[in-house]
Residue frames relative to the residue before (quaternion, step in Angstrom):
aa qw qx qy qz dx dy dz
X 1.0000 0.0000 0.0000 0.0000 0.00 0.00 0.00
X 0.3397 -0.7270 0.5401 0.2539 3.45 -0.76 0.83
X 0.6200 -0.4883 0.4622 0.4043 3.89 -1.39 0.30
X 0.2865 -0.6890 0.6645 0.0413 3.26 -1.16 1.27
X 0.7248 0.6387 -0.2158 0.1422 3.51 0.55 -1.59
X 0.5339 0.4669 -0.3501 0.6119 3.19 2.28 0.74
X 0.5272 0.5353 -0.5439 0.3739 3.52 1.12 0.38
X 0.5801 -0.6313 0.4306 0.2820 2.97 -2.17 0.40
X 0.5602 -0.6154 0.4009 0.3831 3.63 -0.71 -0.15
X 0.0228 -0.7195 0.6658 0.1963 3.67 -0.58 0.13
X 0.5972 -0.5722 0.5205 0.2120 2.89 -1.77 0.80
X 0.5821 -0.5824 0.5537 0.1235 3.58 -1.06 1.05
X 0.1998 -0.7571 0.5986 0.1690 3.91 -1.03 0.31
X 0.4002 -0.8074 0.4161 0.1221 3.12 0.23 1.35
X 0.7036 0.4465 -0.1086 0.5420 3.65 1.84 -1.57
X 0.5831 0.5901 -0.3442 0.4396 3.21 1.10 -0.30
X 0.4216 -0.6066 0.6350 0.2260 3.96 -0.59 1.40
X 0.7942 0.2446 -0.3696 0.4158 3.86 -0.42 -0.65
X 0.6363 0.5315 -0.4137 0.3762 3.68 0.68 -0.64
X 0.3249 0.8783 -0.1514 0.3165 3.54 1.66 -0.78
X 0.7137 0.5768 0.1058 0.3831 2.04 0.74 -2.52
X 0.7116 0.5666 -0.1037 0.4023 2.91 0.46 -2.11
X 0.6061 0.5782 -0.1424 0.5274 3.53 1.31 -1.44
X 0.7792 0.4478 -0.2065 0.3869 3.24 0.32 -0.89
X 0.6586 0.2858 -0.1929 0.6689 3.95 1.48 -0.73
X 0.4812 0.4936 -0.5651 0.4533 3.65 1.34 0.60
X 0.7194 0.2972 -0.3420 0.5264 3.91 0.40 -0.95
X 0.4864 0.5411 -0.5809 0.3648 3.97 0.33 -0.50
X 0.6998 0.6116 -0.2191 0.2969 3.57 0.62 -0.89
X 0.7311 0.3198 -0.1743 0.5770 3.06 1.69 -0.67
X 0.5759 -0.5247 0.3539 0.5174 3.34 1.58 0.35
X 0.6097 0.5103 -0.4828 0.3671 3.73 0.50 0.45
X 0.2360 -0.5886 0.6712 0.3838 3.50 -1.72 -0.38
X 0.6016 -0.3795 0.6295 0.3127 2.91 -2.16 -0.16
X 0.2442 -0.7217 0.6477 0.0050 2.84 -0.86 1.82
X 0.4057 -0.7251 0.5275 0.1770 3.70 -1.33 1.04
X 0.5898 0.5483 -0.3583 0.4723 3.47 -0.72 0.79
X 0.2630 0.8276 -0.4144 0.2724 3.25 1.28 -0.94
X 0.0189 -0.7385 0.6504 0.1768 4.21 -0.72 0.45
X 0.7602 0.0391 0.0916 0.6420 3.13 0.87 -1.41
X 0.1307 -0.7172 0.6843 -0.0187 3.25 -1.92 0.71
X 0.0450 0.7474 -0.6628 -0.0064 3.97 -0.84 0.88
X 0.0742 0.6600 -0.7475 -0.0007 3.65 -1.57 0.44
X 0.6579 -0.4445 0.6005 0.0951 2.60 -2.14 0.48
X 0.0973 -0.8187 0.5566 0.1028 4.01 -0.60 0.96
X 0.4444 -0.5740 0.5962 0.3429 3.17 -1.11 0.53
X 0.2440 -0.8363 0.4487 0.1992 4.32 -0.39 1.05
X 0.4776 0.6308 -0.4234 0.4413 3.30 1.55 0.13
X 0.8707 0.1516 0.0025 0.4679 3.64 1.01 -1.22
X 0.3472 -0.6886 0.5385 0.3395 3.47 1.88 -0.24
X 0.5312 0.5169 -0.5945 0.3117 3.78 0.27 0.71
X 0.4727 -0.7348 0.4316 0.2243 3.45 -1.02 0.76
X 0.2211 -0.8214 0.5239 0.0427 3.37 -0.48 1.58
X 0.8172 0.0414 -0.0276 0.5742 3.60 0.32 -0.38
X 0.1488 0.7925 -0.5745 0.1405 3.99 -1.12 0.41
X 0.1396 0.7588 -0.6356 -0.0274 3.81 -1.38 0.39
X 0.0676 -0.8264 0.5571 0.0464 3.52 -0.74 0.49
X 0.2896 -0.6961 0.6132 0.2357 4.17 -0.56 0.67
X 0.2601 -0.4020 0.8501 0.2192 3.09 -2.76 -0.11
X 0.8835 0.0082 0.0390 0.4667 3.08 -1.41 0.89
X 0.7076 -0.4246 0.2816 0.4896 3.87 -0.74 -0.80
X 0.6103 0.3980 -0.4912 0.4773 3.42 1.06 1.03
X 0.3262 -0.6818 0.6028 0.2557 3.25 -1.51 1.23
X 0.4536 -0.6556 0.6029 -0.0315 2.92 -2.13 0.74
X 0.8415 0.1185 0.1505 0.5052 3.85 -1.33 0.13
X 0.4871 0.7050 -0.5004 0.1236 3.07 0.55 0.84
X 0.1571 -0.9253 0.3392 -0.0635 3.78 -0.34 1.26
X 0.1110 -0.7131 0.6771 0.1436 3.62 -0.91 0.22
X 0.4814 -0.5424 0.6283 0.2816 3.73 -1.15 0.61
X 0.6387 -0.5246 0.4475 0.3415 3.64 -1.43 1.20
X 0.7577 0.3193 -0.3293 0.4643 3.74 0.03 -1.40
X 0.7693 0.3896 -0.3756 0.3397 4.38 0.48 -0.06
X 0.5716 0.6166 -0.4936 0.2224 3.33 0.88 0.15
X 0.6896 0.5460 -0.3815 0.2844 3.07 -1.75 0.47
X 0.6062 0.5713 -0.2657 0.4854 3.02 1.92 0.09
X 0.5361 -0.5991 0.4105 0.4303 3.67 1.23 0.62
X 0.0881 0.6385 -0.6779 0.3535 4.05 0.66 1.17
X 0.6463 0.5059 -0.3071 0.4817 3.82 -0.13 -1.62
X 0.7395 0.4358 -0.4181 0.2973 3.68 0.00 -0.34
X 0.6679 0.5398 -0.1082 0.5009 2.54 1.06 -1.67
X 0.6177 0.5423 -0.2397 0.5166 3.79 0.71 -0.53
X 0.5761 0.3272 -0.2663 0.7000 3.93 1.38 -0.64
X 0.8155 0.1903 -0.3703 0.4020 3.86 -0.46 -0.49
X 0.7089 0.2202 -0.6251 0.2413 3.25 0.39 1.03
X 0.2998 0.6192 -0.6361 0.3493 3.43 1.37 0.28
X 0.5064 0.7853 -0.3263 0.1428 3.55 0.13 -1.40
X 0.7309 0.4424 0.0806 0.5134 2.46 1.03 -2.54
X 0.6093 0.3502 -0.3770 0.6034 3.98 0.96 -0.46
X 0.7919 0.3232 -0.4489 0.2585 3.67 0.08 -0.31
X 0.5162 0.6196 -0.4415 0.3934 3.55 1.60 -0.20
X 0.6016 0.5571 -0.3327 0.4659 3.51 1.32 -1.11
X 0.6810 0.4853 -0.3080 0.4537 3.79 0.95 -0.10
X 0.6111 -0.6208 0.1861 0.4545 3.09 1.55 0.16
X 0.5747 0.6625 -0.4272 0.2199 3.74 1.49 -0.29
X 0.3690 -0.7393 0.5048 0.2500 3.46 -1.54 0.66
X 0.6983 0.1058 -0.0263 0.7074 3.76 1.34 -0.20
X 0.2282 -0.8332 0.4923 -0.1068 2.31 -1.11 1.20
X 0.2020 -0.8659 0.4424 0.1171 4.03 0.10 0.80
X 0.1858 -0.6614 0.7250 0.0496 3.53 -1.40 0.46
X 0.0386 -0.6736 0.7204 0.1605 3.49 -1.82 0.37
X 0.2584 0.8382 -0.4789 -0.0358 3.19 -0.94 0.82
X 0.6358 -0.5600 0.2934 0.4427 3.74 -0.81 -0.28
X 0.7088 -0.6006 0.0836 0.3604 3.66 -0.69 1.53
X 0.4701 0.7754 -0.2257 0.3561 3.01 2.09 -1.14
X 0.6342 0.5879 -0.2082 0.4570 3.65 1.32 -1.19
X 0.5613 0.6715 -0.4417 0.1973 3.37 1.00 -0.95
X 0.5271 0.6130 -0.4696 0.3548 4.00 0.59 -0.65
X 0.6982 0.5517 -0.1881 0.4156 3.12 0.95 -2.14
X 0.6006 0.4489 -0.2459 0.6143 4.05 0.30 -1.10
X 0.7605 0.1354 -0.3724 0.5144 3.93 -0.28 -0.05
X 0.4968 0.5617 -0.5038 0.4288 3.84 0.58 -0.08
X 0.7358 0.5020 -0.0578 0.4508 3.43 1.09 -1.14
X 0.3991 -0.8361 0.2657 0.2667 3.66 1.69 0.01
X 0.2920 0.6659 -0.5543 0.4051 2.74 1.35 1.65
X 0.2806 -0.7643 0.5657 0.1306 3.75 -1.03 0.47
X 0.3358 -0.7725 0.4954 0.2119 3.79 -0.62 0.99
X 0.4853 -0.7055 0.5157 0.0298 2.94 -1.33 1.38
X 0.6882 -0.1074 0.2861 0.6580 3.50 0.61 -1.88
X 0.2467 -0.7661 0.5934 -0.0113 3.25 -1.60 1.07
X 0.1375 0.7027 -0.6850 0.1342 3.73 -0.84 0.52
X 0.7329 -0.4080 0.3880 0.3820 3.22 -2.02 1.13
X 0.8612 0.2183 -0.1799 0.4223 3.94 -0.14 -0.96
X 0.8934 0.0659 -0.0908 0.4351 3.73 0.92 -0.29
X 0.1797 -0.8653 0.4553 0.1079 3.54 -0.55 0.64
X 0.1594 -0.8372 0.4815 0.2047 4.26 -0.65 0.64
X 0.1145 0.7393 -0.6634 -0.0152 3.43 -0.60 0.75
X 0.3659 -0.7198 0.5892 0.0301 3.15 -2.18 0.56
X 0.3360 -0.8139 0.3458 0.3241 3.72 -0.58 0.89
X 0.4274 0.5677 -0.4918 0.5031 3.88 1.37 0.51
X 0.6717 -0.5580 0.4393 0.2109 3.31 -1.49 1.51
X 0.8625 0.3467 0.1795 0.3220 2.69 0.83 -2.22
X 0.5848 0.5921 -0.4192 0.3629 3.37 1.14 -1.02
X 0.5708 0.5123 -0.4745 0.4319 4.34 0.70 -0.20
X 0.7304 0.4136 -0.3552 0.4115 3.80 0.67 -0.56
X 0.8264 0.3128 -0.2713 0.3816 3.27 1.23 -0.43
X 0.3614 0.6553 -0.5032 0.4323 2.84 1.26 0.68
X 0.5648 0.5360 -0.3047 0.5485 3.55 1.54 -1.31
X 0.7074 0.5073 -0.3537 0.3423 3.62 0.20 -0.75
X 0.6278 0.5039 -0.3171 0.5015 3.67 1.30 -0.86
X 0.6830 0.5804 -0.3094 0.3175 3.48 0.82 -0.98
X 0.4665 0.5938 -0.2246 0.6159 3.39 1.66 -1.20
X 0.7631 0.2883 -0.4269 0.3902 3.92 -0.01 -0.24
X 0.8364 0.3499 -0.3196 0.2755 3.41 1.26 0.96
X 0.0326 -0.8969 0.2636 -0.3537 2.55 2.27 1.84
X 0.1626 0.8146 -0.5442 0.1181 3.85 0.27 0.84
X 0.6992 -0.4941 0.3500 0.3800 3.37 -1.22 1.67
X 0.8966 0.2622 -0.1639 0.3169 3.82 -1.45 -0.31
X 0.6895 -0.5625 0.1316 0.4369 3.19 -0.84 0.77
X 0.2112 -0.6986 0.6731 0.1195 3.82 -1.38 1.08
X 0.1409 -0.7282 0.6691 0.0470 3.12 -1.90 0.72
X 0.2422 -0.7573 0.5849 0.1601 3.55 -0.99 0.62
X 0.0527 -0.7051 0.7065 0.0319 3.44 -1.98 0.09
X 0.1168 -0.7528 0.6359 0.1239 3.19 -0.67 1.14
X 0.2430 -0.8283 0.4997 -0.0722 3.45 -1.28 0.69
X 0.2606 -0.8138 0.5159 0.0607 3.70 -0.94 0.07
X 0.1162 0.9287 -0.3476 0.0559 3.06 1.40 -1.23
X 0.5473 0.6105 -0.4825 0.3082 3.09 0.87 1.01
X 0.5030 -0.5187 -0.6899 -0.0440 0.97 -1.31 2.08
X 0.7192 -0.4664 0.2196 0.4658 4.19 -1.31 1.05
X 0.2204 -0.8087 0.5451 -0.0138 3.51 -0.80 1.41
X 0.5112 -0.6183 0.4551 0.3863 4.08 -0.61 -0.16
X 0.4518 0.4631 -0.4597 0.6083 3.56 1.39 0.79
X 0.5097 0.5819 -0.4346 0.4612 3.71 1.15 -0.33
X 0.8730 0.4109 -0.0847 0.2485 2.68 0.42 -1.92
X 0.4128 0.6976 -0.2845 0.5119 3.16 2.17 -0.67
X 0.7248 0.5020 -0.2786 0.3808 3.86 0.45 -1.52
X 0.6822 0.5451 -0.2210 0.4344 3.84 1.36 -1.40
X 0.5710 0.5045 -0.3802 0.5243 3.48 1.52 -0.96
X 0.5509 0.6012 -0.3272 0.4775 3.92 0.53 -0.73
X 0.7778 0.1640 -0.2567 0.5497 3.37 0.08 -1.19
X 0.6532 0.4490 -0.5420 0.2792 3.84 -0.23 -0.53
X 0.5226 0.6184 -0.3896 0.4390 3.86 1.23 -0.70
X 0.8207 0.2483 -0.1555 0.4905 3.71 0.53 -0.57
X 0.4623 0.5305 -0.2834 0.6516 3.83 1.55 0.68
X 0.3230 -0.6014 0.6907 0.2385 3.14 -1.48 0.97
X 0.8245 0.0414 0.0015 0.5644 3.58 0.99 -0.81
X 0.0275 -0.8600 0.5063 0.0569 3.17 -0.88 0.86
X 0.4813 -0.7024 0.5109 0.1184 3.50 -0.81 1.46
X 0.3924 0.6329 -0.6552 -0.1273 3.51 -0.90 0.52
X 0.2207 -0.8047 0.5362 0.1277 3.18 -1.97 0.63
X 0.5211 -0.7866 0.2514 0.2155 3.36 -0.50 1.36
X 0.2620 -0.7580 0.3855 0.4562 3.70 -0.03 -0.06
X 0.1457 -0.9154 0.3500 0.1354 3.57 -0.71 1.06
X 0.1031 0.7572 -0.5311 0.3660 3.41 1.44 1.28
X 0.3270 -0.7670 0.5489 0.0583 3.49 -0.78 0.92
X 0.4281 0.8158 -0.2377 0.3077 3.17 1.17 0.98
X 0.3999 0.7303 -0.0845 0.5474 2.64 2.77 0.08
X 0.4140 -0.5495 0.6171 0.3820 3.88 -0.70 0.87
X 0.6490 0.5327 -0.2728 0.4697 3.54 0.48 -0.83
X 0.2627 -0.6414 0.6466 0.3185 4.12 -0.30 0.41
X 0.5398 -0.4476 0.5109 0.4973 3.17 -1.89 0.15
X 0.6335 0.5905 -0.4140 0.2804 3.96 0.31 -0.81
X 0.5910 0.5975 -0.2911 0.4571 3.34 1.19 -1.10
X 0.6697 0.4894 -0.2443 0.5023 3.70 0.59 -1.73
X 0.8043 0.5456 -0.1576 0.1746 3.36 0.48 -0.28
X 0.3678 0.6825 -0.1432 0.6151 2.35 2.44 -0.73
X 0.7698 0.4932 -0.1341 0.3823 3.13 0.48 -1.69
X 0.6347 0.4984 -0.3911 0.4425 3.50 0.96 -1.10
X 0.6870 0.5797 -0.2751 0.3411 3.71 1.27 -1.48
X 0.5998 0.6640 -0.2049 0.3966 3.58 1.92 -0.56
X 0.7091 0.5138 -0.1285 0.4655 2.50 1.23 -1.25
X 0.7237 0.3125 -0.1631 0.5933 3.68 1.16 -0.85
X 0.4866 0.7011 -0.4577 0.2493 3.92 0.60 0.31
X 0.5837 0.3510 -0.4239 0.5970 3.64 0.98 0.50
X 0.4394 0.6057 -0.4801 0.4577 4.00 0.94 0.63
X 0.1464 -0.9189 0.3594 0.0713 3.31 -0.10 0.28
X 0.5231 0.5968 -0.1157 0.5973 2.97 1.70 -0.69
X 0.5901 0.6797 -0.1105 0.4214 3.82 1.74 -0.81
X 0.3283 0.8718 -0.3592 0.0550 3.38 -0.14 0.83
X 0.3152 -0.8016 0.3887 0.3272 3.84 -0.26 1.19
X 0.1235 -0.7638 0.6282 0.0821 3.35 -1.47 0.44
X 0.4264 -0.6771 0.5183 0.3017 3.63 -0.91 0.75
X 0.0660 -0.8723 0.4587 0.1562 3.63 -0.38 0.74
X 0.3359 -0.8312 0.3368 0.2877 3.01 2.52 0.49
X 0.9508 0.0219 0.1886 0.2448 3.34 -0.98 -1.15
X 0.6798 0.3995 -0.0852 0.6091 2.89 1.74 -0.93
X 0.5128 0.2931 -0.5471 0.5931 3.99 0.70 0.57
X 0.2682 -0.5593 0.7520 0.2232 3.83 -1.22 1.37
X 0.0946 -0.5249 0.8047 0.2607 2.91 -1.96 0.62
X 0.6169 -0.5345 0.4508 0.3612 3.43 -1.97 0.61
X 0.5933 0.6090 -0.4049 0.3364 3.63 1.22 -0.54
X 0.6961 0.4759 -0.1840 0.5050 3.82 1.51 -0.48
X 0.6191 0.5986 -0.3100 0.4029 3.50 1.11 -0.73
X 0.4395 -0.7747 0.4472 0.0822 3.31 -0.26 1.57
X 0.1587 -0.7960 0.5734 0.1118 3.65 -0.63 1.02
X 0.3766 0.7781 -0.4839 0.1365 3.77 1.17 -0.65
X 0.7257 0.5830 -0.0951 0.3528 3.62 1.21 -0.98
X 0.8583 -0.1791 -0.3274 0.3523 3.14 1.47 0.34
X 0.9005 -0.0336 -0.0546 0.4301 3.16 -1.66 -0.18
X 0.7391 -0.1107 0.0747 0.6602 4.28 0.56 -0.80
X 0.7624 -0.4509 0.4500 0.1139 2.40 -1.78 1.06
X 0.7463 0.3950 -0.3309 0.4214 4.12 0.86 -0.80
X 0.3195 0.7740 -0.3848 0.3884 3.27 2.19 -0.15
X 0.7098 0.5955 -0.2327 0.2957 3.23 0.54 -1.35
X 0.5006 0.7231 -0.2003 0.4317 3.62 1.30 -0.87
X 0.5907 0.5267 -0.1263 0.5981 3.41 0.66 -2.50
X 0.8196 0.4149 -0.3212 0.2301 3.53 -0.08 -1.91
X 0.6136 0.5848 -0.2477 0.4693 3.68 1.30 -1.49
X 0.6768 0.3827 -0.3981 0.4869 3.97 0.61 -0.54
X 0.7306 0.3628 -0.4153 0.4026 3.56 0.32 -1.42
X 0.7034 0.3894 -0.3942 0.4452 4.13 0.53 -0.03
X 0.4821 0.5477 -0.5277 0.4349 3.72 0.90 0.28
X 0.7454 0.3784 -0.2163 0.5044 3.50 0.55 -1.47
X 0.7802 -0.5024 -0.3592 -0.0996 3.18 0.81 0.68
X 0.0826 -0.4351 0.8963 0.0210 2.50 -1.95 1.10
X 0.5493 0.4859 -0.5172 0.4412 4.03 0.10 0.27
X 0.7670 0.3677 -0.2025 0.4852 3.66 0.74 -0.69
X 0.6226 0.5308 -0.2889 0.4971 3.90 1.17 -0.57
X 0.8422 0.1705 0.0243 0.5109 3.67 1.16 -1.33
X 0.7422 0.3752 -0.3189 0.4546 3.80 0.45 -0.95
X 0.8931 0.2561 -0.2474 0.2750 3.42 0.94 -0.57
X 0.4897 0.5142 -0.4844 0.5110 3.74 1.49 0.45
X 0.6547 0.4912 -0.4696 0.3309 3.94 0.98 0.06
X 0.6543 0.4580 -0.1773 0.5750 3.51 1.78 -0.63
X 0.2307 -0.7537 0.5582 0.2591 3.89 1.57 0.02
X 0.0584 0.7350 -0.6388 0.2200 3.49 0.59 1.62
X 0.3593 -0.7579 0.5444 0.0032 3.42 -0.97 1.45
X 0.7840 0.2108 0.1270 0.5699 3.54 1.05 -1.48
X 0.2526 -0.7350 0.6254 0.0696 3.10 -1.08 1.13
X 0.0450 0.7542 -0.6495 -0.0858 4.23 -0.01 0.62
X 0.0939 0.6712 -0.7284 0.1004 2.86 -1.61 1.11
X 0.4826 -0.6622 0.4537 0.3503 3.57 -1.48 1.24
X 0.4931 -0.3442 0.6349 0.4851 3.70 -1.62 -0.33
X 0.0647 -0.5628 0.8227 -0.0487 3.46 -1.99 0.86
X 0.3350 -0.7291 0.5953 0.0422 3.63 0.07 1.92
X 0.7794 0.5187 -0.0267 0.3503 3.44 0.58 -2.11
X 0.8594 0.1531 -0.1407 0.4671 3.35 0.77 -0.53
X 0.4264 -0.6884 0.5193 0.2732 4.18 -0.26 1.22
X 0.6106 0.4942 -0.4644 0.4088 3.55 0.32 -1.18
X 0.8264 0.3828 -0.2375 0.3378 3.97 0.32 -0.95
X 0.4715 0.5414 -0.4348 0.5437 3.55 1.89 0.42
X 0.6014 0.5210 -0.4003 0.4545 3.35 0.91 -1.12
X 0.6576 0.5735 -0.3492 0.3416 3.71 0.81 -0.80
X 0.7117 0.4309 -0.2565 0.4920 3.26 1.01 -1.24
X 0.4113 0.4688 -0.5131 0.5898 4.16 0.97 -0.25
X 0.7947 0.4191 -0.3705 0.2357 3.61 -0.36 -0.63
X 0.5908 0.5862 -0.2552 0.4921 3.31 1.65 -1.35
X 0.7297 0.4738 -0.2827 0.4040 3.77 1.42 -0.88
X 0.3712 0.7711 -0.2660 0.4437 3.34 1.91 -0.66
X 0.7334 0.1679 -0.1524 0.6408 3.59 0.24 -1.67
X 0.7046 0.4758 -0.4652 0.2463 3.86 -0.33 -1.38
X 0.7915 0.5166 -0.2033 0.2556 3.60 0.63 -0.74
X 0.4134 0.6352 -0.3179 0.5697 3.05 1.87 -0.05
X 0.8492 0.3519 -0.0911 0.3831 3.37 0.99 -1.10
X 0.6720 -0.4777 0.2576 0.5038 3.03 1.39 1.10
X 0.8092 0.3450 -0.3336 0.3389 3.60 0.82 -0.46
X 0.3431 -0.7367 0.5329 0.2359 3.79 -0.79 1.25
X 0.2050 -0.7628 0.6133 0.0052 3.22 -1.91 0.77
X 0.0267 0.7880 -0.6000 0.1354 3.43 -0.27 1.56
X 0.2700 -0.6775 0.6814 -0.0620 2.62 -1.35 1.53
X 0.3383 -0.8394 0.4128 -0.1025 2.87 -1.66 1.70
X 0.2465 -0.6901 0.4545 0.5064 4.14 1.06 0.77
X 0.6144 -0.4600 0.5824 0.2679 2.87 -1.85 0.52
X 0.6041 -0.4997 0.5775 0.2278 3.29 -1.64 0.51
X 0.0509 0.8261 -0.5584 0.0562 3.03 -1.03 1.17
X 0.1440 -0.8833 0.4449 0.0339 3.41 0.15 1.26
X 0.8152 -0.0500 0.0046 0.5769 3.99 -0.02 0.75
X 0.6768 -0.3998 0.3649 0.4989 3.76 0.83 0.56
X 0.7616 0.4867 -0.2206 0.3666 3.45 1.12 0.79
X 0.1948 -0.8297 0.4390 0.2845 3.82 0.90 1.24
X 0.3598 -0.6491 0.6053 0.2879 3.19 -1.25 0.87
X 0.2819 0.7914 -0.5418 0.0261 2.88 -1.57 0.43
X 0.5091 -0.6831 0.4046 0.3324 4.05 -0.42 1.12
X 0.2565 0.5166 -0.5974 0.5572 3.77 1.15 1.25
X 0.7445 0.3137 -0.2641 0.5269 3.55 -0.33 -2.16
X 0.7653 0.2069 -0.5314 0.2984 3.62 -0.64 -0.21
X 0.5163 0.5053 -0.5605 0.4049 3.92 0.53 0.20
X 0.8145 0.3178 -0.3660 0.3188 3.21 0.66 -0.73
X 0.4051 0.5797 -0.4089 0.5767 3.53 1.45 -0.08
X 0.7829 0.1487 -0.2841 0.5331 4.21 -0.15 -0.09
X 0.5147 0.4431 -0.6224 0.3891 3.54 0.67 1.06
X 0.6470 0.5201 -0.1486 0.5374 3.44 0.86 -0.98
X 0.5074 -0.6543 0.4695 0.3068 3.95 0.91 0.13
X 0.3807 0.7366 -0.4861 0.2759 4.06 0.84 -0.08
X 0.1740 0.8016 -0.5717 0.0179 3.63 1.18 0.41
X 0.7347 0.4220 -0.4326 0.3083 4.10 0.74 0.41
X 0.3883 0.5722 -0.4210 0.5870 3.12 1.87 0.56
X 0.6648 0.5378 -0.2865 0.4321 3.41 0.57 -1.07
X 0.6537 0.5809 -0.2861 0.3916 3.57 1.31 -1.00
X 0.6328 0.6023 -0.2060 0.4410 3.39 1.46 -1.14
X 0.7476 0.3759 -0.1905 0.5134 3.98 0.84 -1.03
X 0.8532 0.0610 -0.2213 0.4684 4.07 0.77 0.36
X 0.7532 -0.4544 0.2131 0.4251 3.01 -1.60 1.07
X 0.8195 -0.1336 0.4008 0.3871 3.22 -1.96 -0.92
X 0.6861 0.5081 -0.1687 0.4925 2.98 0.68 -2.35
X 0.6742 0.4476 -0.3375 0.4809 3.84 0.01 -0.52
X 0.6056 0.4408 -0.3766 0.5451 3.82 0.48 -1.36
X 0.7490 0.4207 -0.3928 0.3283 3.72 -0.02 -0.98
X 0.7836 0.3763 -0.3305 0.3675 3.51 0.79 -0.76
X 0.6076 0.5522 -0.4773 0.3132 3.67 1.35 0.00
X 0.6477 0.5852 -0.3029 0.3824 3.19 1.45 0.06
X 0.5749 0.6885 -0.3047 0.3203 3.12 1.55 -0.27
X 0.6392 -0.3973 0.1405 0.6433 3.98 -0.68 0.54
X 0.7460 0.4835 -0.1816 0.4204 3.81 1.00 -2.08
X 0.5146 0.6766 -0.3891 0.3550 3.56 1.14 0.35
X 0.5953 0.5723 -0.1656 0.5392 2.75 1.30 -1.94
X 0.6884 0.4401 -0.3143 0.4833 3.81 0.62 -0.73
X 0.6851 0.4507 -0.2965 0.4894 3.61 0.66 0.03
X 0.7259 0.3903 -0.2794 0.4926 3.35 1.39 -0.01
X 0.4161 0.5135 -0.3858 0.6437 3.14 1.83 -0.16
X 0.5447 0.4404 -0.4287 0.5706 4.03 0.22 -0.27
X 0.8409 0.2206 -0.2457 0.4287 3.57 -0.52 -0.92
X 0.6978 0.3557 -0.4583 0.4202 3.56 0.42 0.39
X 0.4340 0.6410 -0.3953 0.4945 3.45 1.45 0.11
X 0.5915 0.6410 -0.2644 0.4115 3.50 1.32 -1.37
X 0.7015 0.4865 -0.1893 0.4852 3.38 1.02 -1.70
X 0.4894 0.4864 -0.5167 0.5069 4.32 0.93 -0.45
């Protein structure tokens, strides 16, 4: 085999059905899937046959699917295949830059001047900034207040009176309570929108404060599964590496005490989560109390039923499961556009 590991990348057709293709029995080959979301993708061809020997491609500012065919590895492809991801995502403006992969990789990724973030048995996140994890810790710490703190990650899409029902609860038994939105744009709701709302909804709380947990709160809607073996892996793998980095970093810089999280009767995937959140957090000093869902007239609230109550026009169902602050903004011009979106979502 001649040296590849000076060739250039070419860019992949993401729109293109046969390139697709081509992509899709390229990573199958190396034991991957085709990860959805995908923006961009480059590889390396073999110029004798045009088969695709090595390739990686990102969402946003995390790469993805990145691969070498069995019979080419070891020939320094993987570099070459990161410095030019690197280089298209800096030219797009990113400052850090993230990877998920499988623990096995770790040697390779720090060989390659990535730095680990969070670790777990099936998946691991590192980033290619030295620094951006301490100062991210360092910002968080300037909002460390004496007596016991609690936290609450969220979504809130869009912020419902089961939100608002879980934060009253925990701020009542908190000297301070931390909440941190999830900011994965992966929501009918934007992240700007959810956010607003959550800050509406909880602004006569005093004790209540948002933080940006940026990068580091995984949402399940971003956490790439392409990497292993099944698909129900992917679930198990995305909690037991949220909590932690929630237990290593977000919560010894904020001396977070309490993990609050609602009951989710209806949906296993979000018990399995919370066993998992109680698994790691509690070892580590950090307790996790879970609160029943709100139930307003023989109905659990939740920012499901009101999507599915403002597809279908039910605007007096819709009236019953969120505050004021919500009612006012689905009516507003930039509301009405967010419900036109999420019934577009449902066609």
């Amino acid at each position: 085999m001649d040296n590849y590991s000076a060739a250039t990348p070419v860019q992949v057709s993401l729109n293109s059905s046969h390139d697709r293709a081509r992509l899709t029995d390229f990573l199958e080959s190396a034991g991957l899937r085709m990860e959805s979301g995908l923006e961009y993708y480059a590889a390396i061809t073999d110029p004798q046959t045009d088969d695709l020997i090595a390739g990686g491609g990102f969402e946003a500012n995390v790469i993805k699917c990145v691969a070498t065919a069995p019979q080419w590895r070891g020939l320094g492809l993987i570099n070459t295949i990161i410095s030019h991801l690197r280089s298209e995502l800096r030219a797009r403006g990113s400052s850090n830059i993230f990877i998920y992969t499988k623990p096995d990789n770790l040697d390779l990724f720090q060989s390659l001047a990535f730095y680990l973030v969070g670790s777990s048995p099936l998946a691991i996140l590192m980033e290619s900034s030295k620094r951006a994890l301490a100062r991210f810790k360092r910002e968080l710490s300037n909002h460390k207040k004496p007596g016991l703190t609690g936290a609450i990650v969220l979504n809130a899409n869009p912020f419902t009176l089961g939100h608002r029902f879980l934060i009253e609860t925990a701020a009542q038994q908190c000297d301070q309570l931390v909440l941190f939105p999830v900011k994965a744009n992966r929501s009918e709701f934007s992240y700007e929108e959810r956010l607003n709302l959550i800050r509406a909804g909880t602004a006569d709380l005093p004790n209540v404060e948002i933080l940006n947990g940026g990068d580091y709160i995984i949402s399940p809607a971003t956490f790439p599964s392409y990497f292993l073996k099944k698909l129900d892996e992917a679930a198990l793998a995305q909690a037991q590496l949220d909590m932690n980095i929630f237990s290593s970093h977000i919560a010894p810089s904020l001396n977070i005490g309490i993990r609050w999280v609602g009951s989710e009767p209806l949906d296993p995937l979000t018990n399995a989560y919370n066993e998992v959140m109680r698994a790691v957090l509690e070892p580590s000093g950090i307790k996790v109390k879970l609160v029943e869902r709100l139930d307003k007239n023989g109905t659990l609230v939740s920012a499901s039923a009101v999507r599915n109550f403002l597809k279908t026009d039910q605007w007096d169902e819709v009236q019953k499961l969120v505050p004021p602050s919500t009612w006012k903004y689905l009516h507003s011009e930039a509301g009405q556009k967010a419900v036109d979106r999420l019934k577009a979502y449902a066609q």
